[in-house]
N, C-alpha and C positions, 0 to 999 in steps of 0.2 A: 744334058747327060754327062754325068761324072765317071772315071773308071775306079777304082780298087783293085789292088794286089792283097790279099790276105797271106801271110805266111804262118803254116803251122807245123808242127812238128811230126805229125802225121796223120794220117786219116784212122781216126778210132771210134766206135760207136759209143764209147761213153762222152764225148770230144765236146766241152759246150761252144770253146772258138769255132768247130765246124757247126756243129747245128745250130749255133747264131746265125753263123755265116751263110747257112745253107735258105736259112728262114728268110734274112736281108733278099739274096739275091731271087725268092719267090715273091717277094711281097714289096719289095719298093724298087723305082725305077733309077737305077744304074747298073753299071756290066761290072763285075767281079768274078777275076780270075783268083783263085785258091793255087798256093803255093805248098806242099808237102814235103817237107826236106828230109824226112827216110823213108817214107812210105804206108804201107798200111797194115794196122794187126791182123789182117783175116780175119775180119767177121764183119768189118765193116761196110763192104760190098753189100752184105745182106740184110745190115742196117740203118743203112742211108743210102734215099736218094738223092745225089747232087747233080743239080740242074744246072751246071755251073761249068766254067772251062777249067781244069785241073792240072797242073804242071807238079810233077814227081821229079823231085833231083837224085835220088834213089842215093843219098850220102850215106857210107858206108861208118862214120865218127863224126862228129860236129866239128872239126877242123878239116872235115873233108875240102880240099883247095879247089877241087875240079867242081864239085856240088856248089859250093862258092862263086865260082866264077860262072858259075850257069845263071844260076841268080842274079847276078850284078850283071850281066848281060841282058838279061829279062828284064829287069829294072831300066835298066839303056833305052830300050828301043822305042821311049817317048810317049808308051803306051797310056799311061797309067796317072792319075793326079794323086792319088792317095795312095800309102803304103801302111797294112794294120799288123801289126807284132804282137805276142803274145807271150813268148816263153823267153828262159832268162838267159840264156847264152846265144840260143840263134836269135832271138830279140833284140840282142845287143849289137850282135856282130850286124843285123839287119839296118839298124838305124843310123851305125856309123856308116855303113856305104849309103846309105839313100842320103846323108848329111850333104853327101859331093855332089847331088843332083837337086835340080828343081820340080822336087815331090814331096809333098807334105805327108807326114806321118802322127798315127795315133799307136800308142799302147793301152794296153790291156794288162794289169796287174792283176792278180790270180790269188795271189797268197799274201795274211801277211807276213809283212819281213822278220816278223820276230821269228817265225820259220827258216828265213834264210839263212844258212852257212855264211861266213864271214866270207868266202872268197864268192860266193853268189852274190852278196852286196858289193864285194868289190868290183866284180864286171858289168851290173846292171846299174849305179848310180853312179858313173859319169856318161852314160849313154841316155839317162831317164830324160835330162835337158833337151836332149837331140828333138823330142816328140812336141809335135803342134799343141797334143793332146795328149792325158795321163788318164786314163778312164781305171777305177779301180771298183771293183763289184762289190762294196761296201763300204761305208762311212769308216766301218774299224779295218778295212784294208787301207783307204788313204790315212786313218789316224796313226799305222805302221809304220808312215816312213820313216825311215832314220832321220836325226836333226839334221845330216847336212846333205840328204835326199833334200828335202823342205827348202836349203837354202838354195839348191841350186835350182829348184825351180818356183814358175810364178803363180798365185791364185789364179789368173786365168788361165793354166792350163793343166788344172786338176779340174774333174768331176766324177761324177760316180753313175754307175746305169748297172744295176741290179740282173742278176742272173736269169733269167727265164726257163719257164717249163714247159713242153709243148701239150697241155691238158686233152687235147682232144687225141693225141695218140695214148695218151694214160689213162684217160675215159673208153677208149674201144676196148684195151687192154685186161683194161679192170673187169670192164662189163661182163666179158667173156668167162668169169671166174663165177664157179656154179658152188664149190666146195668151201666148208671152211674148215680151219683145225677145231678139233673139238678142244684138245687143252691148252690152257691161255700160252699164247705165243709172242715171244716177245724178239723183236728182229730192229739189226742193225746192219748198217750200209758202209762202206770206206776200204781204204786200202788198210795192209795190216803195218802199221807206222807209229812210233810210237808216240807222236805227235795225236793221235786216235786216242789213246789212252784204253785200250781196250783190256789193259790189264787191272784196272778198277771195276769194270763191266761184270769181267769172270768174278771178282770175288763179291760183288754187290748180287750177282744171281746167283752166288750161294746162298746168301743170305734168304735172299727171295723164294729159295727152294726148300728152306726149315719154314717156312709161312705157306708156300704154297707148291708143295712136292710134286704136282703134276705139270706145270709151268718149260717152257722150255725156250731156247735162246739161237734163231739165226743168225750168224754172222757171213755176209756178204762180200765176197773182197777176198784178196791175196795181200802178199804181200812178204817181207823178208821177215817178219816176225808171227809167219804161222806156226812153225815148228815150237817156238817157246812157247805161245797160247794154246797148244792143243797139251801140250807139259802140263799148263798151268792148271787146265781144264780135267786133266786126267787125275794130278795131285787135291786137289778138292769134290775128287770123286763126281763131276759133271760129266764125263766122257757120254755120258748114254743122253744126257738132255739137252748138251751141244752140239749142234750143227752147223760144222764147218764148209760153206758154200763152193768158198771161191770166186773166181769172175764167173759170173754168166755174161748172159746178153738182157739191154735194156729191156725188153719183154717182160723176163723171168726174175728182174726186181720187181718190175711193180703187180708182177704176180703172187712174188712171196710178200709185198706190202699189202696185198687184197688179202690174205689169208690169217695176217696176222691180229694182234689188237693191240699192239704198243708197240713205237719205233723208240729206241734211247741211240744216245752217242755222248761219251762221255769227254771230247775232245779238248785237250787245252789250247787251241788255237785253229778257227777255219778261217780262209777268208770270204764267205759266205756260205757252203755246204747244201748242194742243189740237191743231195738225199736228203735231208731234212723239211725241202723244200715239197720232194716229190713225194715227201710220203705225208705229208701235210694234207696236200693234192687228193691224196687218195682216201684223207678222210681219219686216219690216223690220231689220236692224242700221244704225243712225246714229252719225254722227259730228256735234258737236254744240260752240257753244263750249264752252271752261273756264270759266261763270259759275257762282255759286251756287244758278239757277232749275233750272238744267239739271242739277245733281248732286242738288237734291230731286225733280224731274220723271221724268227719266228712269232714276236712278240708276245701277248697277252694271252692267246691257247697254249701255252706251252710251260711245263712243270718246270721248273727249275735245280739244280740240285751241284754241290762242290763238286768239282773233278777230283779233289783230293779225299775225298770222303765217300769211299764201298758203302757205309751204312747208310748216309744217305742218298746216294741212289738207289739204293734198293730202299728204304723207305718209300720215296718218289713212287716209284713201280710197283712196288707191295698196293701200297696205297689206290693206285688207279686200279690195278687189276682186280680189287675187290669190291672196285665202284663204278659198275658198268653205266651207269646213268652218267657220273659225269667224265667218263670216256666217252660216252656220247655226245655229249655237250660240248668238251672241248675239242673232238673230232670235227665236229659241224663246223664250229667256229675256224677251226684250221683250216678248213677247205674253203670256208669261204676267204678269207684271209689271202689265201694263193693265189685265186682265181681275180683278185681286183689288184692285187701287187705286184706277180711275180708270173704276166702271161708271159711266151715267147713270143709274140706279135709286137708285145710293148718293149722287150728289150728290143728288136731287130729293129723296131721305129725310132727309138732314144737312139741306135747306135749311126742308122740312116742320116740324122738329124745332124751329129757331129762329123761324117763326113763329108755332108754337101758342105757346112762351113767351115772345115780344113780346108776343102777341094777350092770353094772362091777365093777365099783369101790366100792361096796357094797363087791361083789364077791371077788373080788380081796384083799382086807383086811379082809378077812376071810377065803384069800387061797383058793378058787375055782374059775369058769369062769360060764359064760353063755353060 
């Protein structure tokens, strides 16, 4: 028996670091305590259950010293063989304290860095070396690191373990959905960032709305660029066939993903996109940019179309939505596709996997076993 310290930033019901976390600690045998370093958005109580021991540092800023020093105390008390990081500043600051101790650590890369802010790279790659392990959730999130990310560390301590979905709570979910929209609906999932690119989205479903006038467009998410997209949405005359969501809760996506007939995301960089994943899941045909996350993610079901080209995404879209057969086709094909690549059982066992062998060879250079 192994222990684990998880640290997250906080407990959120969209959270994949928690609902990994949460999955591990159901399904394979070691004890893992979950770390939170400001706390929880409120709602996550009523979206997870965690079977798990939870430490809240309730930090009030991320240079919080006292929330800091709770941690590195935690880390102290000899408890723990493994420490798993995930975000980029407490990540950082995480690895260099556990560097003083004899505890092996894994990261979790999340984005890639061509997202990063220069000072985001500057704090997160002289700490990436600190990690036993560099686990990035896609092939084009490890292809992201900077050249001298790469230099400072070695082949064997990059891999990759793929994001997972927990199907059997998107299957009860779905199931439960008796209704459908009668006109074609077309929905997308994300924060509103302009990294999303969701300002190609609006003017490619204008297009889609001279071809097919009844047609209409959820967007999923907040974010600090809603105010300009509902502008943009109003100036192209979309204001009435736009619907702007917001955050919900995990539920009521993949309730608006049962209602729907096409998911799109016209993003110029994920580093994998578990929406895309989950609405695959639910049987969905997408059209998706031409990047190379999305030709490893989504693969061969999946329509393809320039992030920098409104008219072809809306071609892409036009096009499916007037060919209900092969929206079926490539719906089927999506969902099986999910269901053999991208369980949450398979991520939690890939991630179990790497820290029993952090955990011995932790042990083992410091003369003990697991």
């Amino acid at each position: 028996m192994f222990r684990v310290l998880v640290l997250v930033n906080e407990i959120s019901q969209t959270s994949i670091p928690l609902e990994t976390t949460v999955q591990i600690a159901t399904q394979e045998e070691c004890e893992i305590t979950l770390v939170t370093f400001y706390g929880s958005d409120g709602e996550a109580s009523s979206e997870v259950d965690l079977p798990l021991e939870v430490l809240c540092l309730e930090a009030n800023s991320r240079i919080d010293h006292t929330a800091w020093r709770r941690f590195f105390q935690e880390l102290r008390t000899g408890r723990y063989d493994v420490l798993h990081t995930h975000h980029n500043f407490t990540g950082s600051v995480a690895r260099a304290l556990a560097s003083t101790l004899d505890i092996g650590v894994i990261n979790t890369e999340h984005r890639q860095h061509s997202s990063y802010t220069p000072l985001q790279n500057a704090i997160n790659a002289p700490t990436l070396p600190l990690a036993d392990k560099v686990v990035c959730n896609s092939r084009a999130t490890q292809e992201s690191l900077r050249w001298y990310e790469r230099q400072l560390l070695d082949d064997e301590q990059l891999t990759v373990v793929y994001n997972g979905v927990n199907f059997t709570r998107l299957s009860n979910i779905v199931g439960s959905i008796d209704e459908q929209d009668t006109n074609p609906n077309i929905v997308t999932v994300g924060r509103l960032v302009p990294v999303k690119n969701y300002e190609t989205l609006l003017e490619a479903f204008g297009v889609v709305r001279e071809h097919i006038p009844e047609a209409t467009l959820s967007l999923i998410g907040d974010g600090p660029l809603r105010a300009e997209l509902e502008t943009q949405a109003a100036t192209l005359n979309l204001t009435d066939a736009v619907n702007f969501r917001g955050s919900v809760s995990r539920a009521e996506v993949y309730q608006e993903l049962a209602r729907a007939d096409l998911f799109t995301i016209p993003s110029y960089a994920e580093g994998f996109c578990v929406a895309a994943v989950e609405a695959m899941g639910v049987g969905l045909p997408i059209v998706v940019s031409d990047i190379s996350v999305f030709h490893e993610v989504v693969g061969d079901p999946g329509v393809f179309a320039d992030p920098n080209d409104p008219a072809a995404f809306a071609g892409a879209i036009t096009g499916l939505l007037r060919d209900p057969e092969r929206r079926k086709k490539l719906g089927q094909e999506a969902k099986q596709r999910t269901r053999s690549e991208f369980s949450l059982e398979r991520t939690a066992h890939e991630y179990y996997n790497i820290y029993e062998e952090v955990a011995k060879t932790c042990n083992e250079d410091n003369g003990g076993t697991i």
